[in-house]
C-alpha angles and dihedrals in degrees: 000000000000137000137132132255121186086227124093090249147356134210124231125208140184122213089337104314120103113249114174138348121220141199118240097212097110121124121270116154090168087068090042084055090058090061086223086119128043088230142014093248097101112090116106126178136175143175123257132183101221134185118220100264097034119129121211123200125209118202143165114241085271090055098251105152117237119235113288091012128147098054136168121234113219132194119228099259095056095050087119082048149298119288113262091241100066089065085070090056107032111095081224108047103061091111092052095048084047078059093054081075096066097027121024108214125171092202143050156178119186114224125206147220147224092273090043099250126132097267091153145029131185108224123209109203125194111254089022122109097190123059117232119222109221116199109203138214097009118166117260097239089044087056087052089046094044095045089054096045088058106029094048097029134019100032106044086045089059094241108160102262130139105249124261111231109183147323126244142190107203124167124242131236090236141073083257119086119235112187097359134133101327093018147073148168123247115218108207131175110247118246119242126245139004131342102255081232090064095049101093129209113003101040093133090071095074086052088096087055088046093050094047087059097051083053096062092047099050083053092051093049095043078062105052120079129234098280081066095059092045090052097048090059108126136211092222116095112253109259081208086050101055086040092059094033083060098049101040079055097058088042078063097040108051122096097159097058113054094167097044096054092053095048090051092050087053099048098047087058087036092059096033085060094059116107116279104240121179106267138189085221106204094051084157105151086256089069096056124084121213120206096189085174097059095016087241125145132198122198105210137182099055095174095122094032099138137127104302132167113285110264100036095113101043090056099044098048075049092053107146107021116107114275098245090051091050093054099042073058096050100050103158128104114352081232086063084039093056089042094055093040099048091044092048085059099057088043089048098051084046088055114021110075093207116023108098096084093029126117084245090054095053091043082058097051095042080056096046092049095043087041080057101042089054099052086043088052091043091047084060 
């Protein structure tokens, strides 16, 4: 296992018990290139003796989980998927066996989500070609909002989704509820192909396809009323609203950076006045499915799609590219270009040490401002 983290150490479990802490003081100047760490002394790695179906969690010394931890180690032999039986034996997998009730797999992969628990599994079941993706524990009024979402919008309009099968209520093993009362589990189909994340070099060829797709949704929002907008209200917090909330923060908190506090209160009003477009609202490359084979894409996890500021989820699939590249990508409106760049920069400041202060960052502020001035000039 190997990997970097910015921080002096991290700590490594398995199933849910610590098992060693590392320093993150290794050599890896590919990190250093990207300009994301100061210096090239943060990789760490270790050793671990692992059983197929363990999962093994990554964390910084505040328990902050590192990206793509937590992950499951699988044998060989389980590459298509763990056996079902292991779900009745793993400290982990009790709300997956509870599943076995209401859809008898005999194979399975737990998936994972933002906080590192188990919020997912992809079910094989015998005499069935296609996997399905099962999404546990949702909220019953997030099931009703998500059915809707898919079955009156997305998927009569044609957007790239995987299809939503059914809803059920099971009952767990356990003391603990899944799917009772105020809860349920979502039955997808499961997308085909590779996370866009996972693609390599070239990802940025299947932006045009991306972008296609965010077009078709902004058309099918600019359709819907406003008893649409109030039904598609999620219980999950906006990515966009927290992003704003933090930098509007900082715009409060600084004392040192005159100049960079005003220019944060302005574009946080400059950005909330761009037009609301329906978004999928977590279009991180993740979220993006690649069929290399059929040049087909789905968009899934649809859970804070809602009506954001053009340009959200164009910024945030481009999260991490510089913000001159992103927008040369964008093209588009200058509206949608205002939108990617300005974005970029509050990503940027969340994920560059460095970079408020730096030549990049100023380029970034003089674009957003002309990007303004232009639309003003064109309003009048």
């Amino acid at each position: 296992m190997a990997g970097w983290c910015t921080a002096p150490r991290v700590v490594v479990s398995r199933n849910g018990e610590p098992l060693i802490t590392l320093r993150c003081d290794g050599e890896r100047p590919d990190v250093a290139a990207t300009g994301v760490a100061a210096d090239a002394g943060v990789g760490f790695q270790a050793a671990l003796r692992l059983t197929s179906g363990d999962i093994v969690r990554v964390t910084s010394e505040g328990g902050w989980p590192l990206r793509h931890s937590p992950w499951c180690y699988l044998a060989e032999q389980d590459r298509e998927g763990l056996p079902a039986a292991v779900a009745w034996h793993h400290p982990e997998y009790a709300d997956i066996a509870a599943l076995h009730r209401r859809v008898p797999f005999v194979r399975f992969r737990p998936l994972f989500g933002r906080l590192g628990q188990v919020s997912a599994v992809l079910l094989v079941c015998a005499g069935e070609k296609r996997p399905r993706v099962a999404r546990l524990a949702v909220p019953r009024r997030e099931a009703r909002r998500l059915t809707r979402l898919h079955h009156e919008l997305l998927e009569p309009a044609g957007v790239a989704c995987a299809g939503l099968r059914e809803v059920l209520a099971c009952q767990a093993l356990g003391s603990e509820p899944l799917g009772v009362g105020r809860r349920r589990v979502l039955v997808f189909d499961v997308a085909a192909g590779t996370p866009l994340d996972q693609y390599g070099a070239g990802w940025e060829n299947w932006l045009p396809a991306v972008a296609n797709e965010l077009s078709r949704l902004v058309a099918l929002g600019a359709t819907q009323g406003r008893w649409r907008r109030w039904r598609l209200a999620g219980s999950k917090p906006s990515l966009m609203g927290r992003l704003l909330r933090e930098a509007l923060g900082d715009a409060l908190r600084l004392r040192d950076g005159v100049s960079e506090s005003r220019f944060l209160g302005w574009l946080v009003m400059t950005l909330l006045r761009l037009p609301r477009v329906l978004s999928h609202g977590d279009l991180h490359r993740e979220n993006v499915m690649v069929d290399a084979a059929t040049g087909g894409i789905t968009l899934i996890d649809w859970d804070r799609a809602g009506y954001l500021p053009l340009g959200f989820d164009l910024a945030l699939l481009m999260r991490g590219l510089p913000g001159e590249k992103a927008e040369r990508l964008t093209g588009g409106s200058r509206a949608q270009r205002l939108g990617v760049v300005g974005f970029s920069y509050l990503f940027q400041r969340l994920d560059r040490p460095g970079f408020v202060g730096s030549q990049q960052a100023r380029a970034l502020q003089r674009r957003c401002r002309e990007l303004a001035g232009a639309l003003s000039t064109q309003a009048e």
